[in-house]
C-alpha positions in Angstrom: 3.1 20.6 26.4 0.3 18.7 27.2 -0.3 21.3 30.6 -0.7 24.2 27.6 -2.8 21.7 25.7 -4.8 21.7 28.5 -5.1 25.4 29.6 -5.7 26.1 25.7 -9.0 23.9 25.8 -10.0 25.2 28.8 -9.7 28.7 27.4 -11.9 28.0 24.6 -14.1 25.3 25.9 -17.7 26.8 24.9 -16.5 29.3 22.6 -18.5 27.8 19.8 -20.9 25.6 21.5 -23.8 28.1 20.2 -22.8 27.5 16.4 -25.2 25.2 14.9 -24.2 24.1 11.6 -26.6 24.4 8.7 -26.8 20.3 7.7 -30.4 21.3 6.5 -29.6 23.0 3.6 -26.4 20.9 2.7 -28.4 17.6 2.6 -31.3 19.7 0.6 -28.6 20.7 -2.0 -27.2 17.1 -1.6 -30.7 15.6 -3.0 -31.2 16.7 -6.8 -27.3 15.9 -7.4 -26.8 13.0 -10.0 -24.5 10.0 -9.5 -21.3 11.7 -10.5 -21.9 14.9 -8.5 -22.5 13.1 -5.4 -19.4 10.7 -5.9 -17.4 13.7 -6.1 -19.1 15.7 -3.0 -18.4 11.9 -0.2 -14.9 12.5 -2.0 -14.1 15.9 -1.2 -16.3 15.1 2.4 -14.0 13.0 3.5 -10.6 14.5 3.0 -9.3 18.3 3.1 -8.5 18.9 -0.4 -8.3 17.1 -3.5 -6.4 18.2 -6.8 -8.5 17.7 -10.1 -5.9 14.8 -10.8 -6.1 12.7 -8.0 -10.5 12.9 -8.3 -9.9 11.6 -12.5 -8.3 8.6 -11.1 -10.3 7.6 -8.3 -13.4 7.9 -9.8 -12.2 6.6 -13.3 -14.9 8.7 -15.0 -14.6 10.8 -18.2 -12.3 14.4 -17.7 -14.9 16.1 -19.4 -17.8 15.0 -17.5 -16.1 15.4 -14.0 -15.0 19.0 -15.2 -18.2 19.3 -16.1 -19.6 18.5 -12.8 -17.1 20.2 -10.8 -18.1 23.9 -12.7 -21.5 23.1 -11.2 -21.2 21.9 -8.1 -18.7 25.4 -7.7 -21.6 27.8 -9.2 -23.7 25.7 -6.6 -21.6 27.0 -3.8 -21.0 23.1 -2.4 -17.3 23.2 -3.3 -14.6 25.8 -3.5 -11.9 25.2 -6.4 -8.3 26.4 -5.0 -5.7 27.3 -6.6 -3.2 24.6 -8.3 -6.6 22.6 -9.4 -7.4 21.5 -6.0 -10.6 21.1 -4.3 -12.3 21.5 -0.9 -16.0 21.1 0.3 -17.7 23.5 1.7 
């Protein structure tokens, strides 16, 4: 296993070492987002997914205003609702 591990690595080793990612424009988005917003965008930075639920609890803040800024930050393009109320970061 760890022989195919190997082999696959060496395979792809390079294969996107010319992608650059675009952190420019994510931390330009990231600097006209209010308290909430930005709470909710480390959240969703830091793990794969998060349903609607789970982001109500851990920030503790009003349903309406985190629905509220979860509408804008997907018309923004910074996160991605899925379906079954979860979310992702983009």
């Amino acid at each position: 296993m760890a022989q195919l591990l190997r082999n696959y690595q060496q395979k792809h080793e390079g294969l996107y070492s010319d992608y650059v990612p675009d952190t420019e424009q994510k931390i330009k988005d990231f600097d006209d987002l209010d308290g909430l917003s930005l709470k909710i965008c480390v959240l969703l930075e830091n793990e794969k997914k998060i349903h609607a639920d789970t982001l109500l609890e851990t920030l503790g803040e009003d349903a309406m205003e985190v629905a509220g800024a979860l509408t804008e930050l997907c018309m923004r393009n910074i996160i991605k609702r899925l379906p079954g109320q979860y979310y992702e970061f983009l």
